[in-house]
KELUM-426591 format. One record per residue (C-alpha): x, y, z. Coordinates in steps of 0.05 Angstrom, whole numbers, plus 5000, padded with zeros to 4 digits. Layout:
# KELUM-426591
<firo px="X" py="Y" pz="Z"/>
...
END
This chain:
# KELUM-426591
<firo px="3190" py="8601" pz="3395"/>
<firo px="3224" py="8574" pz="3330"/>
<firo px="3198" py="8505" pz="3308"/>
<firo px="3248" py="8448" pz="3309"/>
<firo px="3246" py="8405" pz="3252"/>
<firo px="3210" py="8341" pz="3259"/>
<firo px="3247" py="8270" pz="3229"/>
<firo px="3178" py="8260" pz="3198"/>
<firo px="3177" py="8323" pz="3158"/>
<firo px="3176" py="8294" pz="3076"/>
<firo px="3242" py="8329" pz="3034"/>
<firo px="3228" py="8387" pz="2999"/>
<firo px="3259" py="8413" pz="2942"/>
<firo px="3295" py="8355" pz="2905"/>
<firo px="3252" py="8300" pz="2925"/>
<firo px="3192" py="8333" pz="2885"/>
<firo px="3238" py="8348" pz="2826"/>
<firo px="3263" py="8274" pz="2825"/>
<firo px="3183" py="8258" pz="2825"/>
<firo px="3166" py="8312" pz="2774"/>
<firo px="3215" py="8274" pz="2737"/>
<firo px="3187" py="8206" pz="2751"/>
<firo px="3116" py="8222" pz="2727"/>
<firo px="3142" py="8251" pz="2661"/>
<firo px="3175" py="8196" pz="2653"/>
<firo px="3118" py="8143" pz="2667"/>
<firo px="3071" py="8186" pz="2620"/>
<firo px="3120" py="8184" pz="2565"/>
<firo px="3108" py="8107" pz="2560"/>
<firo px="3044" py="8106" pz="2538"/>
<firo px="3046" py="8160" pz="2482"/>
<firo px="3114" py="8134" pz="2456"/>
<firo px="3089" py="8065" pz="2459"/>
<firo px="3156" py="8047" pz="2493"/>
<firo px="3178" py="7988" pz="2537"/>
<firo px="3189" py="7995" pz="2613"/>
<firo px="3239" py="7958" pz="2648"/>
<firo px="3275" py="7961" pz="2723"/>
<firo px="3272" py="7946" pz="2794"/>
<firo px="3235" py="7983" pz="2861"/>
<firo px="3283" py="7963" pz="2925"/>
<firo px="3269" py="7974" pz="2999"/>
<firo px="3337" py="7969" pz="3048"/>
<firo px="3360" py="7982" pz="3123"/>
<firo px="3431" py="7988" pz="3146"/>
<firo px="3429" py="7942" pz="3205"/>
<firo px="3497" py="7960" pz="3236"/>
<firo px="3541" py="8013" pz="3246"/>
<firo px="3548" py="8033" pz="3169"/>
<firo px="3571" py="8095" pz="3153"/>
<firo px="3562" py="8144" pz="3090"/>
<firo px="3589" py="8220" pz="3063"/>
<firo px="3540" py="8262" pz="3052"/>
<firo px="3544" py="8312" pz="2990"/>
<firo px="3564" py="8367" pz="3047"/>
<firo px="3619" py="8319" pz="3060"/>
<firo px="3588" py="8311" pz="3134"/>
<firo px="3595" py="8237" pz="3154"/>
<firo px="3524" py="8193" pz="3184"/>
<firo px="3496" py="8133" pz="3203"/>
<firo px="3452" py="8109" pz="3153"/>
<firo px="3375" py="8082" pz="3164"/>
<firo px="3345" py="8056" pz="3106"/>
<firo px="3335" py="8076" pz="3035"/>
<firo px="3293" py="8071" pz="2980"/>
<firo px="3303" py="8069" pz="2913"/>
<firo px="3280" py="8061" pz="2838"/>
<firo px="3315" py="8043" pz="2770"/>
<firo px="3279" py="8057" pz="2719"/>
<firo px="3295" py="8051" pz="2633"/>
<firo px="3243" py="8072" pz="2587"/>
<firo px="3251" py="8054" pz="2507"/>
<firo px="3273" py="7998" pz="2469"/>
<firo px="3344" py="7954" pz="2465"/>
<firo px="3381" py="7999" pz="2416"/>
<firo px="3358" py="8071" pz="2454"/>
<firo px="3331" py="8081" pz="2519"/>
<firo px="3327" py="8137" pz="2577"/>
<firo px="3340" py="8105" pz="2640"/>
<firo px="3337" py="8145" pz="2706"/>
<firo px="3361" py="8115" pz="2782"/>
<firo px="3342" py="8153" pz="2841"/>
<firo px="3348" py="8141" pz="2918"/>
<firo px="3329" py="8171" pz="2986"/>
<firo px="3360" py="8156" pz="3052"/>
<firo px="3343" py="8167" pz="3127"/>
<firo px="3394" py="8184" pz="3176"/>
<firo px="3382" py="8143" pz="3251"/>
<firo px="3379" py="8188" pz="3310"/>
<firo px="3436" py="8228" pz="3324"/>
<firo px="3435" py="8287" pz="3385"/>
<firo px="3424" py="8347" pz="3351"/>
<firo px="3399" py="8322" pz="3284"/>
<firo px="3337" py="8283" pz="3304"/>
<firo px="3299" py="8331" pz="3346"/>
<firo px="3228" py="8279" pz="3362"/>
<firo px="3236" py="8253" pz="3433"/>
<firo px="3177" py="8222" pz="3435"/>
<firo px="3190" py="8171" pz="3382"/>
<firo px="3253" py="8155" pz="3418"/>
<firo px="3298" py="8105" pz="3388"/>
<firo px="3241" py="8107" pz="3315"/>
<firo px="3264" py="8175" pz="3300"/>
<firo px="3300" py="8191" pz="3246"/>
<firo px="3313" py="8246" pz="3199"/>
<firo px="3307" py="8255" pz="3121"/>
<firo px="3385" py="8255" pz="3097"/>
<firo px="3405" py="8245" pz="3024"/>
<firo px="3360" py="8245" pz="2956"/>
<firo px="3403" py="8221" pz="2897"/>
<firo px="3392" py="8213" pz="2830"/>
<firo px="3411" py="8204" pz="2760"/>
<firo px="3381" py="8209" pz="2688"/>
<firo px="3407" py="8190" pz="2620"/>
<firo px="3407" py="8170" pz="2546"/>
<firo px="3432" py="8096" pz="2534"/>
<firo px="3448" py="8080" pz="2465"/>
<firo px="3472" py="8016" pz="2429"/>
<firo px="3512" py="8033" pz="2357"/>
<firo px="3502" py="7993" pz="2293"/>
<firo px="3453" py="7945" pz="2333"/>
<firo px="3509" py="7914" pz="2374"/>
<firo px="3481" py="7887" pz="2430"/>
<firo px="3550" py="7885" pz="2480"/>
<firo px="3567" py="7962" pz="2467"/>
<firo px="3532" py="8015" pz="2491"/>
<firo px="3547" py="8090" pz="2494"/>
<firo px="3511" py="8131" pz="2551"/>
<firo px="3505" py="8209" pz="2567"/>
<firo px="3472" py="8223" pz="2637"/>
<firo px="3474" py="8276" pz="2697"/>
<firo px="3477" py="8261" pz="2764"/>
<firo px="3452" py="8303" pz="2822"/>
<firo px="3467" py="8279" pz="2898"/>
<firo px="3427" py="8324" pz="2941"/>
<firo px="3434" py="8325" pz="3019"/>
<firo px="3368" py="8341" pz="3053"/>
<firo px="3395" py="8357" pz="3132"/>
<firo px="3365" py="8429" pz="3142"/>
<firo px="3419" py="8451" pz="3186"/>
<firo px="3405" py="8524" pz="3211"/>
<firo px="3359" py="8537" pz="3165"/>
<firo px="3291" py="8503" pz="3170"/>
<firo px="3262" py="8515" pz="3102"/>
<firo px="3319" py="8511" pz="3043"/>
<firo px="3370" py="8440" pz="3052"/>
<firo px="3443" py="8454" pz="3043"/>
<firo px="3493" py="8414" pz="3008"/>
<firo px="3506" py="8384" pz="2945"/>
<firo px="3542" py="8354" pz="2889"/>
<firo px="3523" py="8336" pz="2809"/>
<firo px="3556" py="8330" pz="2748"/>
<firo px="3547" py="8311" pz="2673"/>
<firo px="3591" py="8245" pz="2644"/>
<firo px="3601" py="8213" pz="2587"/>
<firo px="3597" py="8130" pz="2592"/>
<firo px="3616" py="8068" pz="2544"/>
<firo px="3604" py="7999" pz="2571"/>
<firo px="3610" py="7925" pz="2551"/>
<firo px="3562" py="7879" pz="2571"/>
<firo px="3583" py="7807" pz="2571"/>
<firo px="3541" py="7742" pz="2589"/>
<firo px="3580" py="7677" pz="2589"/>
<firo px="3525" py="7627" pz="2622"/>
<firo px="3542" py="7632" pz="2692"/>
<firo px="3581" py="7694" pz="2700"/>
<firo px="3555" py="7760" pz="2667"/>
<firo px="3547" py="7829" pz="2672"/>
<firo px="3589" py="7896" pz="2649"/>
<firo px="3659" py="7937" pz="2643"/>
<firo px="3653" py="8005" pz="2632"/>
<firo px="3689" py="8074" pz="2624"/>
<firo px="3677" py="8145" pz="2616"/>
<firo px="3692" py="8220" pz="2636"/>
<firo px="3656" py="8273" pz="2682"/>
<firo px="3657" py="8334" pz="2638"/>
<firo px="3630" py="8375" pz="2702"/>
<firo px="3630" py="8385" pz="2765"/>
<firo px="3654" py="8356" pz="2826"/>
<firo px="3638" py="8300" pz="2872"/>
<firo px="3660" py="8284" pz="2950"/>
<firo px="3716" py="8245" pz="2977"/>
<firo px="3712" py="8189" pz="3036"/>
<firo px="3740" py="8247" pz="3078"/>
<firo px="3688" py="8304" pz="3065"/>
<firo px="3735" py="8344" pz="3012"/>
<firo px="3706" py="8360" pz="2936"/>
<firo px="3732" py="8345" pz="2873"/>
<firo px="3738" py="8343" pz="2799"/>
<firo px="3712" py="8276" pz="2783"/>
<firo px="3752" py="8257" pz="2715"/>
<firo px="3755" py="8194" pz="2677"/>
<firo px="3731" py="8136" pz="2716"/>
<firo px="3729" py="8056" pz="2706"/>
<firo px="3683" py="8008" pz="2727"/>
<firo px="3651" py="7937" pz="2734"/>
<firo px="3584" py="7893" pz="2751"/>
<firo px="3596" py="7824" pz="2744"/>
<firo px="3552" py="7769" pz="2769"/>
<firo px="3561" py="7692" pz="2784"/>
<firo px="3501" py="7643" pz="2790"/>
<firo px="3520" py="7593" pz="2846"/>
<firo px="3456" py="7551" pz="2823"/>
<firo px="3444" py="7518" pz="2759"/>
<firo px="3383" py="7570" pz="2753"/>
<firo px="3402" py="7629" pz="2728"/>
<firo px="3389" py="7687" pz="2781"/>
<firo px="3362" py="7648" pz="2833"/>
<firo px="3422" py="7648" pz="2878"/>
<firo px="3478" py="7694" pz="2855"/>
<firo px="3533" py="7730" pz="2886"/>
<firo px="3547" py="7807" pz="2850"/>
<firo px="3611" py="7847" pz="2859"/>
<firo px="3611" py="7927" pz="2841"/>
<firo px="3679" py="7965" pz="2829"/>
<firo px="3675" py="8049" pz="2808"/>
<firo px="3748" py="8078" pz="2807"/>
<firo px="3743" py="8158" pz="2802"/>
<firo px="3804" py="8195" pz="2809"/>
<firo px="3835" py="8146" pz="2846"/>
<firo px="3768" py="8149" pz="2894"/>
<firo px="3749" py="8075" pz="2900"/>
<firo px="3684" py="8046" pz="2917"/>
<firo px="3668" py="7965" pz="2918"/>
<firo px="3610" py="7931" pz="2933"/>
<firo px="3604" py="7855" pz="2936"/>
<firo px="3535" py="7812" pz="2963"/>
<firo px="3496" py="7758" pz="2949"/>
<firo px="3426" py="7761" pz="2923"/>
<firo px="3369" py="7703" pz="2923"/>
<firo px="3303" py="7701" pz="2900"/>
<firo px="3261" py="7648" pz="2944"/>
<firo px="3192" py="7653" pz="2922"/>
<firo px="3168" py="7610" pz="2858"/>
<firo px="3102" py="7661" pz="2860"/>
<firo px="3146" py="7715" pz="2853"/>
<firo px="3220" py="7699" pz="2823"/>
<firo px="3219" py="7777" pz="2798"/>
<firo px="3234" py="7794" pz="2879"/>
<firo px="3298" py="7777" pz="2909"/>
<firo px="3329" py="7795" pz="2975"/>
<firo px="3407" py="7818" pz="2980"/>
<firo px="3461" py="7829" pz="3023"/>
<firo px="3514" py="7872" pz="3011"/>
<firo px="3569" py="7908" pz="3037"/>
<firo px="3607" py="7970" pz="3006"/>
<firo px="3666" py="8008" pz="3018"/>
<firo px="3683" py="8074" pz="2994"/>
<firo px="3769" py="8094" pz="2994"/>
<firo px="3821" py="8141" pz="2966"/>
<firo px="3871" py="8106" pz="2937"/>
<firo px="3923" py="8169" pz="2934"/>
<firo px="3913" py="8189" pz="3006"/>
<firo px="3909" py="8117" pz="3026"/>
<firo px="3859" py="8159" pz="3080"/>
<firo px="3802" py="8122" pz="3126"/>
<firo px="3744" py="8106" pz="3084"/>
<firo px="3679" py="8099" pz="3095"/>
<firo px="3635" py="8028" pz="3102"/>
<firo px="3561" py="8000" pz="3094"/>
<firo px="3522" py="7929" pz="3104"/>
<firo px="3455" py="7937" pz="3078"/>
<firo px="3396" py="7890" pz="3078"/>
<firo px="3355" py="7906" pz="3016"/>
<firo px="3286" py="7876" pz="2980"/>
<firo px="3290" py="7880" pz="2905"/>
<firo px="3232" py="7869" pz="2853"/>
<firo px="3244" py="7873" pz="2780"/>
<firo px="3193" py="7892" pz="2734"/>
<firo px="3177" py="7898" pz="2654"/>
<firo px="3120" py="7930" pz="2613"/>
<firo px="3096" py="7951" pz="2558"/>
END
C-alpha cells in the first residue's frame, strides 16, 4: 500500500538548505567578530486568508514562522529573511484524520539572502544585491521530491528616512532573473520594482505603539500591507505583537487578488 503523507512530516529539501544557510551564517559572527541584529516572529492567519503558492496553486494559510537576520556592521552587512508556512486542512491535501480539525500540512519555505552596503558612509543610502528563492513544499504525486517554485537575483537602492515620529524607507531596484507568480497563478519576468516601509508612532515613545504600512509594485503586480504593532511588556520592550493585513493585485489585469490578516509575535534582538 503506498504511504500517504502525513501534515506532520518536517520539509525536506529547502528547509535544510535555508538552515545550512542559517548556521553558516551564525558561525561567521564569531570569527568575523561582527554584530548581529534582527527579529524571530511567530504568526497564525485567523480567518479566511488566502495566499499563491510558487506553483501558482491558491491556499488557506495556517501560521508561519519566520527569521530576519543581518550580520556585519552599519556601512556592510549580509542580511538573510526566511519563512515557512503551514497550509490548514484541505480534502485531499491533509491526509491525518485523526488529528481532525489540528492537521495541517507543510506548504511554502521562502527565503532570501543578500549584501547591504552603505557608500561614502552615508547613513540614508544604501545599495543591496540579494537572491530570492520561494519554494513550495506540497508533495503532490510524488511523496519524496516537492514541486514548484520561483527565485530570482535583484539589484536594490533604498533611502532610509527618520523624521521623529514617522520613519522608515523608499526603495527601487531591478530583477535581473527569473520570474515570480501573479495573484492569479501565471509566472513572470519580475522587472524594475518600487517600494516603501514607513512607520508612525501614535505614542510619544518611540515604537511602543506604531502603526506600519508596506507597498512593493513589480510589474504592475501590487502588494500592500498595513497593521499596527505594540509592545506591552516593560520586561521585554524588544517583543511586540502585530496585526496586519495584506493584499496582493495586478494592476494591468485589474484581476481578483489575493488577501491575508495575520496575527504575529515579534522579538527583536542585537549581539555582538
Amino acid at each position: 500500500m503506498k504511504k500517504k503523507p502525513s501534515g506532520l512530516l518536517l520539509p525536506s529539501l529547502p528547509l535544510f538548505t535555508g538552515a545550512i544557510y542559517f548556521l553558516f551564517l551564525c558561525v561567521s559572527v564569531k570569527t568575523a567578530g561582527a554584530e548581529v541584529w534582527g527579529d524571530v516572529n511567530l504568526g497564525i492567519y485567523p480567518l479566511k486568508s488566502h495566499i499563491v503558492a510558487p506553483n501558482g496553486l491558491v491556499y488557506k494559510p495556517l501560521s508561519r514562522i519566520g527569521i530576519n537576520l543581518n550580520i556585519g556592521s552599519n556601512d556592510i552587512y549580509i542580511f538573510n529573511k526566511s519563512a515557512f508556512l503551514l497550509e490548514k486542512p484541505t480534502p485531499g491535501v491533509t491526509t491525518n484524520s485523526n488529528q481532525g480539525s489540528l492537521d495541517f500540512t507543510k506548504r511554502e519555505f521562502d527565503f532570501k539572502i543578500g549584501l547591504a552596503a552603505k557608500p561614502l558612509n552615508n547613513k540614508n543610502f544604501e545599495l543591496r544585491l540579494w537572491a530570492i528563492s520561494l519554494n513550495n513544499l506540497n508533495r503532490g504525486k510524488d511523496q519524496n521530491k516537492p514541486s514548484g517554485f520561483k527565485d530570482g537575483i535583484a539589484g536594490e537602492t533604498r533611502y532610509y528616512y527618520n523624521g521623529g515620529k514617522i520613519w522608515g524607507y523608499i526603495a527601487g531596484g531591478y530583477y535581473f532573473t527569473k520570474e515570480l507568480v501573479e495573484p492569479n497563478g501565471e509566472a513572470y519576468k519580475p522587472g524594475v520594482f518600487v517600494g516603501s516601509k514607513l512607520n508612525y508612532d501614535i505614542l510619544t515613545v518611540p515604537k511602543k505603539l506604531y502603526a506600519f504600512m508596506n507597498l512593493t509594485v513589480i510589474n504592475l503586480n501590487g502588494r500592500f500591507e498595513g497593521g499596527l504593532a505594540y509592545r506591552p511588556l516593560k520586561k521585554l520592550p524588544d517583543t511586540e505583537m502585530r496585526i496586519s493585513g495584506s493584499r496582493y493585485i495586478s494592476i494591468k489585469e485589474r484581476s481578483p487578488g489575493q488577501s491575508a490578516l495575520l496575527f504575529e509575535i515579534r522579538h527583536y534582538f542585537t549581539a555582538k
